[in-house]
N, CA, C and O atoms as a Tinker XYZ file with bonds, in Angstrom:
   184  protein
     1  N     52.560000   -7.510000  -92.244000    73     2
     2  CA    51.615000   -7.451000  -91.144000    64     1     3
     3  C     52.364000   -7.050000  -89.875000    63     2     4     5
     4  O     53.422000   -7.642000  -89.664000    81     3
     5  N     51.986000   -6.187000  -89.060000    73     3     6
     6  CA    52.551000   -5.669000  -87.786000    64     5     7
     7  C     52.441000   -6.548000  -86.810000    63     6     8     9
     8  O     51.498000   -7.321000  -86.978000    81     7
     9  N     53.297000   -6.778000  -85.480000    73     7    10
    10  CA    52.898000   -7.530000  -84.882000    64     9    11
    11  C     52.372000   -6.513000  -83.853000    63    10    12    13
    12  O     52.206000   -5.297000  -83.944000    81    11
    13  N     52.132000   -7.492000  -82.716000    73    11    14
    14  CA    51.593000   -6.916000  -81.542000    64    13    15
    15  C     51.860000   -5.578000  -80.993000    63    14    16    17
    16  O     51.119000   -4.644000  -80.688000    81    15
    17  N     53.786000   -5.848000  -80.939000    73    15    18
    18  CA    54.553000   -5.086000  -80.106000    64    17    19
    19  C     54.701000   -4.010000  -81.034000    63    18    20    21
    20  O     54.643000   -2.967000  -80.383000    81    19
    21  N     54.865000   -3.770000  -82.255000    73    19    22
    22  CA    54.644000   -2.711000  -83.088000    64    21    23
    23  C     53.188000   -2.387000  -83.169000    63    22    24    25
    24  O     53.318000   -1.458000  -83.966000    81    23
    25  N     52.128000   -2.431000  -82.992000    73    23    26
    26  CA    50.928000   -2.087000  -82.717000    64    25    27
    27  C     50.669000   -1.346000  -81.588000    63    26    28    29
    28  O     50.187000   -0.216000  -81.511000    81    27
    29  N     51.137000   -2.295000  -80.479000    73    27    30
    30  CA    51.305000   -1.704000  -79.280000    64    29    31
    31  C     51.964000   -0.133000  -79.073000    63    30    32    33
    32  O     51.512000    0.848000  -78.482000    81    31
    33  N     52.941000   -0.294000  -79.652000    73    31    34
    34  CA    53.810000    1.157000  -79.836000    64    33    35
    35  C     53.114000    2.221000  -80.900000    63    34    36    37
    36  O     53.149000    3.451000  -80.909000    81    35
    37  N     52.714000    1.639000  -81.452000    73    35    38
    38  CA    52.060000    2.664000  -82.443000    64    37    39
    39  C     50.893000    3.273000  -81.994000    63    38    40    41
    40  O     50.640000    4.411000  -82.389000    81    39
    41  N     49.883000    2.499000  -80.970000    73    39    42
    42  CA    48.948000    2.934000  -79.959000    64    41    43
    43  C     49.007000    4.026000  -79.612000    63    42    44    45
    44  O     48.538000    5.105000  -79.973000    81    43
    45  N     50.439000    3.207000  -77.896000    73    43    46
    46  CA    51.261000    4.344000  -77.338000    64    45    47
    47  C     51.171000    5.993000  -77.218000    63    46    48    49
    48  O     50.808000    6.876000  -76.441000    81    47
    49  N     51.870000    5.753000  -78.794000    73    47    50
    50  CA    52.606000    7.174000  -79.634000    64    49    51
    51  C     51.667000    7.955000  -80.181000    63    50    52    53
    52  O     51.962000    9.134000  -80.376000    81    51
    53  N     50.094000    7.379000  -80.612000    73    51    54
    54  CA    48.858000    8.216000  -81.001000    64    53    55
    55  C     48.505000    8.474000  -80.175000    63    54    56    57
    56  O     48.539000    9.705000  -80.183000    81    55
    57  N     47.899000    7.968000  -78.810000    73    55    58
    58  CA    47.394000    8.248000  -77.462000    64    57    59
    59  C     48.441000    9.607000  -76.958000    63    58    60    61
    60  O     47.994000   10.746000  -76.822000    81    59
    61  N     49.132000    9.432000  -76.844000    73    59    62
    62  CA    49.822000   10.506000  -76.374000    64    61    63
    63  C     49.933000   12.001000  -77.635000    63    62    64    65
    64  O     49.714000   13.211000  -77.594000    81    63
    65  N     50.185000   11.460000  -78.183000    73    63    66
    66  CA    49.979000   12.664000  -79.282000    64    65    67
    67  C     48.983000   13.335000  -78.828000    63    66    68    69
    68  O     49.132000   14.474000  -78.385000    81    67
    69  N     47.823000   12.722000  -78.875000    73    67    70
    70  CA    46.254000   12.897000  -79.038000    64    69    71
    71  C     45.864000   13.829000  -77.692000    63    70    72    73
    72  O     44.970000   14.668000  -77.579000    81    71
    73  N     47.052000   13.289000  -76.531000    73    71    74
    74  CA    46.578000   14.427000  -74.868000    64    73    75
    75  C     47.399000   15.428000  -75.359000    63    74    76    77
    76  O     46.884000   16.527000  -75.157000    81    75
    77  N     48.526000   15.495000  -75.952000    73    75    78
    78  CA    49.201000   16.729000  -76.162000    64    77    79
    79  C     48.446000   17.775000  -77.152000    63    78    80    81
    80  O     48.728000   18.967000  -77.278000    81    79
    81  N     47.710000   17.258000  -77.636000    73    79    82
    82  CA    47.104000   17.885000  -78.614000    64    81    83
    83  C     45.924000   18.279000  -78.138000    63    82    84    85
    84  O     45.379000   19.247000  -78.669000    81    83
    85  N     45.256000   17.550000  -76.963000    73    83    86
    86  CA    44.025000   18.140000  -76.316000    64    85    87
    87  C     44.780000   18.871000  -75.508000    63    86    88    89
    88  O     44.212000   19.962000  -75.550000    81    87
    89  N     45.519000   18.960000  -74.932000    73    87    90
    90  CA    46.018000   19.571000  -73.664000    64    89    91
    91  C     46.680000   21.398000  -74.134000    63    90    92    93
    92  O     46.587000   22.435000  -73.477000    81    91
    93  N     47.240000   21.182000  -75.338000    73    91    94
    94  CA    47.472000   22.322000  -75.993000    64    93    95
    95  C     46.231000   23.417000  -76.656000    63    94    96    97
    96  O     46.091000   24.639000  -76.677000    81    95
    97  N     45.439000   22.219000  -77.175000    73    95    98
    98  CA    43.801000   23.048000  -77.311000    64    97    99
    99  C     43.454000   23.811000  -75.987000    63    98   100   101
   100  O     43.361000   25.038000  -75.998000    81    99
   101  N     43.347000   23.404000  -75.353000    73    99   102
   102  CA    42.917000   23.504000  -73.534000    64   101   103
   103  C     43.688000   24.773000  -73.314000    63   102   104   105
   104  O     43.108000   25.857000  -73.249000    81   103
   105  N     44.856000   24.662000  -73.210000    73   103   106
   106  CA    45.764000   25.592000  -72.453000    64   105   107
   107  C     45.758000   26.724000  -73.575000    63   106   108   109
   108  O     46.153000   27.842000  -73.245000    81   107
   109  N     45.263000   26.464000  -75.098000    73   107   110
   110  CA    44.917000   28.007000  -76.046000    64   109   111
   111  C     43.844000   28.832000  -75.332000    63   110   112   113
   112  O     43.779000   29.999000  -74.946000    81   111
   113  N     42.864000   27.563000  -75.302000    73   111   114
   114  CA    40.956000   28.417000  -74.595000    64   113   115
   115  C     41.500000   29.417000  -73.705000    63   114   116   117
   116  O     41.469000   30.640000  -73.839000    81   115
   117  N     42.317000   28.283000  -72.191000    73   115   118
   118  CA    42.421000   29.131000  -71.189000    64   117   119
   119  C     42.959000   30.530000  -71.260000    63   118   120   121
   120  O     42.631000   31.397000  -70.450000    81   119
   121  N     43.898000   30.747000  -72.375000    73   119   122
   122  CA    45.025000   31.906000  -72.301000    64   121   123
   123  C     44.123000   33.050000  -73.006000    63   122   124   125
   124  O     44.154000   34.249000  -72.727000    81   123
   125  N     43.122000   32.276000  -74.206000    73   123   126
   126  CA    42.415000   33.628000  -74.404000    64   125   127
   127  C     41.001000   33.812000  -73.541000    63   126   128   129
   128  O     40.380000   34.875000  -73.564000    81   127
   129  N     40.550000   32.603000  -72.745000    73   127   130
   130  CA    39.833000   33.188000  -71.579000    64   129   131
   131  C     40.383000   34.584000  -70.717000    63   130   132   133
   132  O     39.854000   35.693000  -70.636000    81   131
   133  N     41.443000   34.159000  -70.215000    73   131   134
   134  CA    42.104000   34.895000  -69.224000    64   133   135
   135  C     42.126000   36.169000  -69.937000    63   134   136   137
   136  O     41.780000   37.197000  -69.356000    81   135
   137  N     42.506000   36.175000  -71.155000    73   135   138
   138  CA    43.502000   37.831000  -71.948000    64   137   139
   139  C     41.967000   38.561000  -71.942000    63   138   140   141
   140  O     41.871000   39.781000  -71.809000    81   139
   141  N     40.772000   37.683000  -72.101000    73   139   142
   142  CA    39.423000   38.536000  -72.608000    64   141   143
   143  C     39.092000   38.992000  -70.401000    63   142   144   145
   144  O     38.579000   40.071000  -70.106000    81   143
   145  N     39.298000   38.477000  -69.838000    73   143   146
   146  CA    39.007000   38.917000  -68.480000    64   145   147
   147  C     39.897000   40.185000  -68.269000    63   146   148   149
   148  O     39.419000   41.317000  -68.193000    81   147
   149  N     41.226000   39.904000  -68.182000    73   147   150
   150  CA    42.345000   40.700000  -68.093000    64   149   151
   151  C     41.884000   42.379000  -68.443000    63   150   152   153
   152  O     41.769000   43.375000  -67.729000    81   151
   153  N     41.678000   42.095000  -70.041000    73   151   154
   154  CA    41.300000   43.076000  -70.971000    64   153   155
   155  C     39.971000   44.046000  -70.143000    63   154   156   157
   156  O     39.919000   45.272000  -70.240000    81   155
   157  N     39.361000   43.542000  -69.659000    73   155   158
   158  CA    37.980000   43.902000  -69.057000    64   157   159
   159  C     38.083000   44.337000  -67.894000    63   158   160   161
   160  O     37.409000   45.205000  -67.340000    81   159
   161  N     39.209000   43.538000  -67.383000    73   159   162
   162  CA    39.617000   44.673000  -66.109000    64   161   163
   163  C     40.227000   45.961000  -66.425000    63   162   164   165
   164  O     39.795000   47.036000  -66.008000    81   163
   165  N     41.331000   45.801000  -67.238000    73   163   166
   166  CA    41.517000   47.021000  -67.767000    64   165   167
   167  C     40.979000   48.031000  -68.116000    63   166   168   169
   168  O     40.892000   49.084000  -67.484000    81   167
   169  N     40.539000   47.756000  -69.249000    73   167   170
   170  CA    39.763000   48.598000  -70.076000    64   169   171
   171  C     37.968000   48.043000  -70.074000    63   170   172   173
   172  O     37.152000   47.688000  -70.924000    81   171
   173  N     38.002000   48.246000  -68.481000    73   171   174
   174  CA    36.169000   48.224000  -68.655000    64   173   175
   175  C     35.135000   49.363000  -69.937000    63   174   176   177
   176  O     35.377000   50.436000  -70.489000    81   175
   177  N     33.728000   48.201000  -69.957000    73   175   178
   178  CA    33.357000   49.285000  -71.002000    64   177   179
   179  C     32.171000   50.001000  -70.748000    63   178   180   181
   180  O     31.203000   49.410000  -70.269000    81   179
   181  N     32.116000   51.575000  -71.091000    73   179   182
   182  CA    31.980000   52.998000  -70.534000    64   181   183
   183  C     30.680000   52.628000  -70.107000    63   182   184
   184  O     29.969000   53.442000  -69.517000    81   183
């Protein structure tokens, strides 16, 4: 059985996982938001 303080840490270490992992989702959207704007400035269509 785990105690507290190993629970506690094991929390921690998922919680944070869990923003890095939203935060990396996030910062994918944004980069292909941007590349599809970018693109459109460029190469507007006819």
């Amino acid at each position: 059985m785990a105690t507290l303080s190993q629970t506690s840490e094991i929390s921690k270490k998922t919680f944070v996982g869990g923003l890095i992992v939203v935060g990396l989702i996030f910062l994918l959207i944004l980069t292909y938001r941007f590349g599809l704007t970018l693109k459109n400035m460029l190469f507007p269509a006819p």
